[in-house]
C-alpha positions as CSV (number, residue, x, y, z in Angstrom):
1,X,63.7,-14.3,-5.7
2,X,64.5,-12.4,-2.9
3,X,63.5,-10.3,0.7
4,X,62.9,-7.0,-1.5
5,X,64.7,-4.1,0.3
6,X,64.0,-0.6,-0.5
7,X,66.0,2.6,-1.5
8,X,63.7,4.8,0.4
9,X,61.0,4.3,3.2
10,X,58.0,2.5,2.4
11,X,54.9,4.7,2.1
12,X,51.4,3.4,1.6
13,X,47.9,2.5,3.3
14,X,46.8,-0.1,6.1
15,X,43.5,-0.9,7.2
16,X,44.1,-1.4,10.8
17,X,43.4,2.4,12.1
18,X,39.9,2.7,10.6
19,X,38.4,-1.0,10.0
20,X,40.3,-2.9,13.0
21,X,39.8,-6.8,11.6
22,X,36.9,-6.4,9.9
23,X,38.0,-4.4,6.3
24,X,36.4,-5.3,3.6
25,X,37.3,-5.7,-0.5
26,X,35.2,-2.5,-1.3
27,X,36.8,-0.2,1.4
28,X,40.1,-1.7,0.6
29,X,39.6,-1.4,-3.4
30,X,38.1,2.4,-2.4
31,X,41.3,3.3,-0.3
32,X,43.4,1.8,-3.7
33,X,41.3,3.9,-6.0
34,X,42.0,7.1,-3.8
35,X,45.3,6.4,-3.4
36,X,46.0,6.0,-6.7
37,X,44.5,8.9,-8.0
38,X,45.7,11.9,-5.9
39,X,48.7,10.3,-3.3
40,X,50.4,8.0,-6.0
41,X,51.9,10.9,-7.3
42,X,53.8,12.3,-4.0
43,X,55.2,8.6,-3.5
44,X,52.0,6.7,-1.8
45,X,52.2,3.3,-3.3
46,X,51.2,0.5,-1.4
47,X,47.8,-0.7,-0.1
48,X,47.8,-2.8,2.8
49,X,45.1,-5.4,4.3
50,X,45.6,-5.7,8.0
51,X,45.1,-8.7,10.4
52,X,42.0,-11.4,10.3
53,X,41.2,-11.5,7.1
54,X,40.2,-15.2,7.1
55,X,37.6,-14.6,10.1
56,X,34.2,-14.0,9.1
57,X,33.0,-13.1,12.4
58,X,35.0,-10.2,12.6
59,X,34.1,-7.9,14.5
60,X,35.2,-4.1,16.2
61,X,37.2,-3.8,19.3
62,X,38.9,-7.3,19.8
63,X,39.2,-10.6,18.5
64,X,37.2,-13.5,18.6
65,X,37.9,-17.0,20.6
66,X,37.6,-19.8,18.3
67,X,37.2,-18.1,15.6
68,X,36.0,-19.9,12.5
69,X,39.5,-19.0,10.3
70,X,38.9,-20.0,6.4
71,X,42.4,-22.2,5.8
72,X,43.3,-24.4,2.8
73,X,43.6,-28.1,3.1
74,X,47.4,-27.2,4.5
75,X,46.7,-25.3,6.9
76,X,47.0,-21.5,5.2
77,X,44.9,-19.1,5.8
78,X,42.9,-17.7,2.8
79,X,40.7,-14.5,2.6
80,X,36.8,-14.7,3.7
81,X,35.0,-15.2,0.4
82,X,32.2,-12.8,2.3
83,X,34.2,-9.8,2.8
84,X,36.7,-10.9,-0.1
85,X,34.3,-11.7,-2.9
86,X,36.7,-12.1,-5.5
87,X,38.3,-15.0,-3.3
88,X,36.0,-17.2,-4.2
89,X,37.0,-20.9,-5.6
90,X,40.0,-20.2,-3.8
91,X,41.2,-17.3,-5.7
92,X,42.9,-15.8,-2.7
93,X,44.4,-12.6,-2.9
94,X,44.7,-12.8,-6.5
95,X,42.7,-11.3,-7.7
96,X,42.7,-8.3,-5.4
97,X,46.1,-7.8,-5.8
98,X,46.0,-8.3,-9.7
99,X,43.3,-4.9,-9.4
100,X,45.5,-3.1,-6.9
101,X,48.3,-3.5,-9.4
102,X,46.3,-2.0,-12.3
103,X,46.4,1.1,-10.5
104,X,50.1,1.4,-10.4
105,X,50.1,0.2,-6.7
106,X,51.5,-2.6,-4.8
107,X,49.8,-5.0,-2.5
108,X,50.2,-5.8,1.3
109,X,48.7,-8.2,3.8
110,X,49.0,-8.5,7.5
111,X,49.9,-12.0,8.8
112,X,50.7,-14.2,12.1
113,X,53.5,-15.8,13.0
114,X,52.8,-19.6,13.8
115,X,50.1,-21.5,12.4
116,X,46.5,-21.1,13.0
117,X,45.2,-23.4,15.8
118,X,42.3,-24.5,13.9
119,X,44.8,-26.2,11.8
120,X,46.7,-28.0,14.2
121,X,43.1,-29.0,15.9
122,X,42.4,-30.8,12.6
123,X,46.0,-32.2,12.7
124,X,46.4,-30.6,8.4
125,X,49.2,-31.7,6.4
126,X,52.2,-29.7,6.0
127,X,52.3,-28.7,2.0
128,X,56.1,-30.0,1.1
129,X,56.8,-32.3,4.3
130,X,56.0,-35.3,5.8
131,X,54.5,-33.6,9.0
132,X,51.3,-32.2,9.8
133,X,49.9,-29.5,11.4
134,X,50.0,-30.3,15.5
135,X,53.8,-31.7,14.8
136,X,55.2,-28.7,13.7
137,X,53.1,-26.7,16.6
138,X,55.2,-24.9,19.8
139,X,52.0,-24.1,22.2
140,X,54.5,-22.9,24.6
141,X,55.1,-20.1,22.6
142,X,51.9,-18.5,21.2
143,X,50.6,-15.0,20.7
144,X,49.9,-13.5,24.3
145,X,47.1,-11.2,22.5
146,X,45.8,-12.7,19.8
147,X,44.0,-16.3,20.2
148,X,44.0,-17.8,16.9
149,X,47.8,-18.7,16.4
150,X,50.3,-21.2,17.9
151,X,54.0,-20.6,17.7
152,X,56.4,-23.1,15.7
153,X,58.5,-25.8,16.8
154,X,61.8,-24.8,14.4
155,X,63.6,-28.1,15.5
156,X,61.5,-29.8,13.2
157,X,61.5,-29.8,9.0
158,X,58.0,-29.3,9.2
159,X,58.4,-25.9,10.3
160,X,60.2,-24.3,7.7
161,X,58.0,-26.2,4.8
162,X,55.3,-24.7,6.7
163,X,56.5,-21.1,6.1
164,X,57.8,-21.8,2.7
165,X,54.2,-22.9,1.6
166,X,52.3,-19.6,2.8
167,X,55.2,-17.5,1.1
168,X,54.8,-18.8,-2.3
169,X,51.1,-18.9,-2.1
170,X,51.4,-15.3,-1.3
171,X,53.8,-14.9,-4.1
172,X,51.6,-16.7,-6.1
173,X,48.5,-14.1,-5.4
174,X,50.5,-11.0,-6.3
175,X,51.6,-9.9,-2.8
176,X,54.4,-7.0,-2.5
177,X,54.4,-6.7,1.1
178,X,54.4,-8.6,4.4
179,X,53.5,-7.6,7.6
180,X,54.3,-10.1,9.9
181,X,52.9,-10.0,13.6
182,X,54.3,-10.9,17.2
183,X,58.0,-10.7,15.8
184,X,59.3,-8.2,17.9
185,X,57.7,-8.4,21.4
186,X,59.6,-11.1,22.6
187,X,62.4,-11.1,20.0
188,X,61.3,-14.6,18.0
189,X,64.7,-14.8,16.3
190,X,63.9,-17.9,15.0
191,X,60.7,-17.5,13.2
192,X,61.9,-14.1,11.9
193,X,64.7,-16.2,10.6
194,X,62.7,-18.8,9.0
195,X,60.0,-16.4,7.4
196,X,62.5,-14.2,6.0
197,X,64.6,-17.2,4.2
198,X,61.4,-18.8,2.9
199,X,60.5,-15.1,1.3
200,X,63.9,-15.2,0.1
201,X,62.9,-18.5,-1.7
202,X,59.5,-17.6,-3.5
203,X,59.1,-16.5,-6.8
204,X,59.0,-13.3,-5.7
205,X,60.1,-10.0,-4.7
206,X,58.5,-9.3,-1.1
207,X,59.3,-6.7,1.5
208,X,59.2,-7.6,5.0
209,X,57.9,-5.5,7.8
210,X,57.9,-6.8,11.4
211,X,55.7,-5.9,14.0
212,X,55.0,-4.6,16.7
213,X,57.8,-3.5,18.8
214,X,57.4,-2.7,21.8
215,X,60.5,-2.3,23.9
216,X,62.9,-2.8,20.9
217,X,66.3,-2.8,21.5
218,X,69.0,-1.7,19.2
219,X,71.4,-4.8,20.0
220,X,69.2,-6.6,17.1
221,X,70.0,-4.4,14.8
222,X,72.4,-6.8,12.9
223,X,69.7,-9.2,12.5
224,X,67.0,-7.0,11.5
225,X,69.2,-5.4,8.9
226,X,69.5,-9.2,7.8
227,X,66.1,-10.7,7.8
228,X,63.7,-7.8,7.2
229,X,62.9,-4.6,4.9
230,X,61.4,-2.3,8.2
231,X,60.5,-3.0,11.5
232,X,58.7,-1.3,14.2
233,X,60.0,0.4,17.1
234,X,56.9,1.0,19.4
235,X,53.7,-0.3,19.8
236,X,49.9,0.5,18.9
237,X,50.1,4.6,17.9
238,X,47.1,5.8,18.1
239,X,45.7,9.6,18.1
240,X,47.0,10.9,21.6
241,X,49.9,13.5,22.1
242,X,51.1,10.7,24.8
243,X,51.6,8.6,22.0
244,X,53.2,10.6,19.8
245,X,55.7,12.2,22.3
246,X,57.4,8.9,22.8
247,X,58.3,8.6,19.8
248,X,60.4,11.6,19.5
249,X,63.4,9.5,21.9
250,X,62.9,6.2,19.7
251,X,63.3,8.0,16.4
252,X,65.8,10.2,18.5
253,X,68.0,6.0,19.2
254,X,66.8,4.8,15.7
255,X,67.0,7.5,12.7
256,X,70.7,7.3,12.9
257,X,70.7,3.7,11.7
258,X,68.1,3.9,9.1
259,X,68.6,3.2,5.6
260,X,68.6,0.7,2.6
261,X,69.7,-2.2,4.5
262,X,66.7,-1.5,7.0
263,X,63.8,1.3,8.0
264,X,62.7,1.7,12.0
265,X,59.6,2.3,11.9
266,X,57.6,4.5,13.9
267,X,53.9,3.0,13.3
268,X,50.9,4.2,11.3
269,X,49.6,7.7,11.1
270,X,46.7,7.5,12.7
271,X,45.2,10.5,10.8
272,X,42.5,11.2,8.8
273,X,39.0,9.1,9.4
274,X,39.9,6.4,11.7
275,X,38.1,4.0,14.5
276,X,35.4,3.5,12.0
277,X,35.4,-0.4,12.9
278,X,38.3,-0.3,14.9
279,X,40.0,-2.2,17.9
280,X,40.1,1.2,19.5
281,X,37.4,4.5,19.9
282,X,34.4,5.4,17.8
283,X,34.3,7.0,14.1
284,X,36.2,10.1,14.2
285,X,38.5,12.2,12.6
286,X,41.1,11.6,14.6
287,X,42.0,13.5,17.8
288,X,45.0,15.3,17.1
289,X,44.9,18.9,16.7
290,X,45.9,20.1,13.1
291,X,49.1,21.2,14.6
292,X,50.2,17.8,16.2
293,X,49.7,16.3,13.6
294,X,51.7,18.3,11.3
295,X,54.4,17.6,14.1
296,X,53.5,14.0,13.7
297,X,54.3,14.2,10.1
298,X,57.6,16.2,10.1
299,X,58.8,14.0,12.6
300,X,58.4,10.8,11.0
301,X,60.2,12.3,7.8
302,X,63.2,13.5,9.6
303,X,63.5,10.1,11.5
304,X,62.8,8.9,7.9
305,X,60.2,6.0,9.3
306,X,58.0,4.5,6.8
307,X,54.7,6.4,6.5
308,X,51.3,4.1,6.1
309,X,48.4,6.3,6.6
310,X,45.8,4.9,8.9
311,X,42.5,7.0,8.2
312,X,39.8,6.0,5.4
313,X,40.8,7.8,2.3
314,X,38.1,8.8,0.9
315,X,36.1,10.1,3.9
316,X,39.1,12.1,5.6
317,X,39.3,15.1,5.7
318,X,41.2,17.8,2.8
319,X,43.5,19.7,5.6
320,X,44.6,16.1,6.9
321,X,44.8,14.5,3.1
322,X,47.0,17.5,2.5
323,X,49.5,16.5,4.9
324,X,51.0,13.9,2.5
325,X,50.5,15.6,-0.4
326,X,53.1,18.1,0.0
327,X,56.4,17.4,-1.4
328,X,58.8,19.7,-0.2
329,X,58.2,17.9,3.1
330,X,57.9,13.9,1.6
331,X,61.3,15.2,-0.3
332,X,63.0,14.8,3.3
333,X,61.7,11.3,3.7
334,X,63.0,10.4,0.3
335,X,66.5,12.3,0.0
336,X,68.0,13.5,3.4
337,X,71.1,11.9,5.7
338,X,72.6,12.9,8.5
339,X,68.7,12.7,10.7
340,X,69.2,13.3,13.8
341,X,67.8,14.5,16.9
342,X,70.0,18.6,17.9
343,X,68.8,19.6,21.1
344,X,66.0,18.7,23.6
345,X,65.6,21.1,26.1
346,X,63.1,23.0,28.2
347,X,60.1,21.8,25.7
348,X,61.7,22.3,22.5
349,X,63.4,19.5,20.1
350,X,65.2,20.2,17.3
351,X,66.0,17.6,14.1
352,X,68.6,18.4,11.4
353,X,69.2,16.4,8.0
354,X,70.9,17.3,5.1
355,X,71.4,16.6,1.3
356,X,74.6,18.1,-0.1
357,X,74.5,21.5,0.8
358,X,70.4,22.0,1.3
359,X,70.0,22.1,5.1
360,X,66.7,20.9,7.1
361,X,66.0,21.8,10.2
362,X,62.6,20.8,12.3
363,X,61.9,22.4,15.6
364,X,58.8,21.5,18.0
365,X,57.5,22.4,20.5
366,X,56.3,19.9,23.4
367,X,55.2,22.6,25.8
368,X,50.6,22.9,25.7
369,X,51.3,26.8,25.3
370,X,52.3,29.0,22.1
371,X,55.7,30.5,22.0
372,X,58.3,32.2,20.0
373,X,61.6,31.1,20.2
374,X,64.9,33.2,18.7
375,X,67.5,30.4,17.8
376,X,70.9,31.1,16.9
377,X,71.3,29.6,13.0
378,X,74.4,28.3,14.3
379,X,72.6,26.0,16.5
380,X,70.2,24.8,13.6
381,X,73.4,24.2,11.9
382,X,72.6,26.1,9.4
383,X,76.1,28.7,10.1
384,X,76.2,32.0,11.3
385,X,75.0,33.9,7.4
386,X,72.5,31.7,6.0
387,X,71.4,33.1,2.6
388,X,68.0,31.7,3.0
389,X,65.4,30.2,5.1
390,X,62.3,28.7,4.1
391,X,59.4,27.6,6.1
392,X,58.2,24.3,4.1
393,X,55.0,23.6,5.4
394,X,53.8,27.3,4.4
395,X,56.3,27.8,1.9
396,X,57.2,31.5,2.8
397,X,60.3,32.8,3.5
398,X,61.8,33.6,7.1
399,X,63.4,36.5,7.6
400,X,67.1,36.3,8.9
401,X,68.4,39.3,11.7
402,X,72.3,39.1,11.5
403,X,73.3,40.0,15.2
404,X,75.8,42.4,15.9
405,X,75.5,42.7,20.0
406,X,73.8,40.2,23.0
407,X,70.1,41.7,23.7
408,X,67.0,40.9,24.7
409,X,66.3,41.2,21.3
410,X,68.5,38.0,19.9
411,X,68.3,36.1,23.5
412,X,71.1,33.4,23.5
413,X,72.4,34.5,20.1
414,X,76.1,36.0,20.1
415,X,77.2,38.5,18.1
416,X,78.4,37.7,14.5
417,X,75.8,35.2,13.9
418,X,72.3,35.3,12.9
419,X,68.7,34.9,14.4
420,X,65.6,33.0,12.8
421,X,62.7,33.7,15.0
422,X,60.5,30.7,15.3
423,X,56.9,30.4,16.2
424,X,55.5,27.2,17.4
425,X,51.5,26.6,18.3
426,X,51.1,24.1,21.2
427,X,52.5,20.6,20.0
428,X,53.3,22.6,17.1
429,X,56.5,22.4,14.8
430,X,58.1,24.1,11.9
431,X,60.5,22.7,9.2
432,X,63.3,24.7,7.6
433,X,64.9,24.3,4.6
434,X,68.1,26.2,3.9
């Protein structure tokens, strides 16, 4: 078929911010049900299993050495019949993925680049080449972080038949989406080349997500337009204002060249119920303040990243399940151009997008204090007379001062424009629509 692009930015589910490598076919089938029932409607759609799934000894906070991966007599990894009961006789994802799509959803799973090393210990066969599993094997490139993968020679046949077999056994099983690790940090050119032409091959449609990101330059953006559906553009986010801040000058590079042929993406929210079996922190409801993470929210939709929630569904909380239930906001995400990054200065960044002649305008504040800000509508780019300003997170009107003389009153706003008088919590934001 082919490498499935997509018109607007993924939005969905991964397990990786509450259950780490150890999620299981209840919590992901619980997540689905949720999803399904009160996000599928705003645009949530996709339910994603993150990484390990073949390890039955799982476990919080790391990975383990040796670890006993279930794999096929090729060499492919298939889902632990323990935490994956409906895997049994191998089944695979099929199942799972047949139940996810009875909801209305589609299905994801988290994957390695390279080939597991307990396959190449036991030397497997290659499905669709006459090489095996230690032939095909580049040591000298593996994972730096996680132990149970070995990079791929690509000067051999091997290789490519290698990749072509997991793609159409995913295919096979119903998957919709790929997230495909230690891509991006180094750049493996090479094996994002060969994954993305053997999902082009299966029978089909996939997306293709690359991971993790860290340090991403924009000189690849020719080749991730070609090979992939998103791509990351950071590493790990998890629930600090640290980690959120960054973001706002690699959405600030990226946003201007997202689109169709290719969505940066920011990470995970890490919001709602998360660290339950994690890599990282204890059960909690994330650390954010309501207020950040609103700001975390507006500014992945104005950088229009892909959103994948990372908190446990059904155990967050309602103000944080709320967040992405409000469409005025997810209707920037879907339908804006023009995202881009207006000002940063003196603690405050400003966004604009636009759709025609609806103007949106984000401003946020950095600073750990309160304050009130008067802008100059001009320099929201929303012109001197606006007719009207709308706050969409509270969905109340803002009042609009035309100026007619320089005053404390209007600071910075010149006479024969207009003032919109903004206030921002600490880490807090507002987004205008006009």
């Amino acid at each position: 078929m082919t490498l499935r692009k997509t018109a607007t930015p993924p939005m969905g589910w991964n397990s990786w911010d509450c259950y780490g490598t150890t999620v299981t076919e209840a919590e992901v089938l619980a997540n689905a049900e949720f999803m399904a029932e009160h996000l599928l409607p705003h645009g949530w759609d996709t339910i994603v299993v993150d990484i390990d799934w073949a390890d039955p000894t799982a476990r919080s906070h790391g990975y383990n050495e040796s670890a006993p991966l279930v794999i096929d007599g090729f060499g492919r990894v298939q889902p632990d019949p323990v935490r994956f009961p409906s895997a049994a006789g191998g089944a695979g994802f099929g199942p799972l993925a047949e139940r996810i799509h009875e909801l209305g959803l589609k299905f994801g799973i988290h994957i390695m680049r390279g080939v597991p090393r307990i396959a190449v210990h036991r030397d497997l066969p290659v499905l669709g080449a006459e090489a095996t599993a230690s032939g095909i094997a580049d040591p000298s490139n593996s994972c730096e972080w996680n132990p149970h993968y070995v990079g791929l020679d690509h000067r051999t046949p091997g290789a490519a038949a290698y990749y072509h077999s997991i793609a159409d056994q995913y295919a096979q099983w119903g998957v919709d989406f790929i997230k495909a690790d230690d891509m991006l940090w180094p750049y493996q050119a090479a094996e994002i080349e060969a994954l993305s032409t053997a999902i082009e091959a299966a029978p089909r449609e996939i997306a293709l997500s690359l991971s993790p990101g860290r340090d991403l330059s924009a000189a690849h953006l020719h080749h991730l337009r070609a090979h992939a559906t998103m791509w990351r553009i950071c590493d790990d986010l998890w629930d600090r204002w640290d980690d959120l801040e960054a973001n706002f000058a690699r959405l600030a590079r990226w946003a201007p060249l997202a689109g169709p042929e290719g969505w940066p993406d920011a990470d995970m929210l890490p919001l709602g119920r998360i660290g339950i079996r994690a890599e990282r922190g204890e059960p909690r409801e994330g650390a954010l303040t309501l207020a950040e993470r609103r700001s975390l929210v507006t500014l992945w939709v104005m950088g229009r990243s892909p959103l994948m929630i990372g908190g446990d569904l059904p155990t967050s909380a309602p103000e944080t399940i709320a967040l992405f239930q409000n469409d005025g906001v997810l209707e920037v995400l879907r339908d804006s151009t023009g995202n881009r990054e207006l000002l940063r200065e003196r603690d405050l960044v400003v966004w604009a997008a636009e759709r025609g002649d609806t103007r949106w305008v984000a401003v946020f504040n950095t600073a750990h204090e309160a304050r009130e800000v008067p802008f100059d509508t001009r320099s929201l780019g929303l012109g001197s007379t606006p007719s009207s300003v709308v706050d969409v997170w509270g969905a109340a009107s803002v009042p609009v001062e035309a100026v007619h003389e320089q005053s404390d009153a209007a600071r910075g706003v010149a006479p024969g424009s207009s003032v919109v008088r903004v206030s921002l919590e600490p880490h807090g934001c507002v987004l205008l629509r006009a």
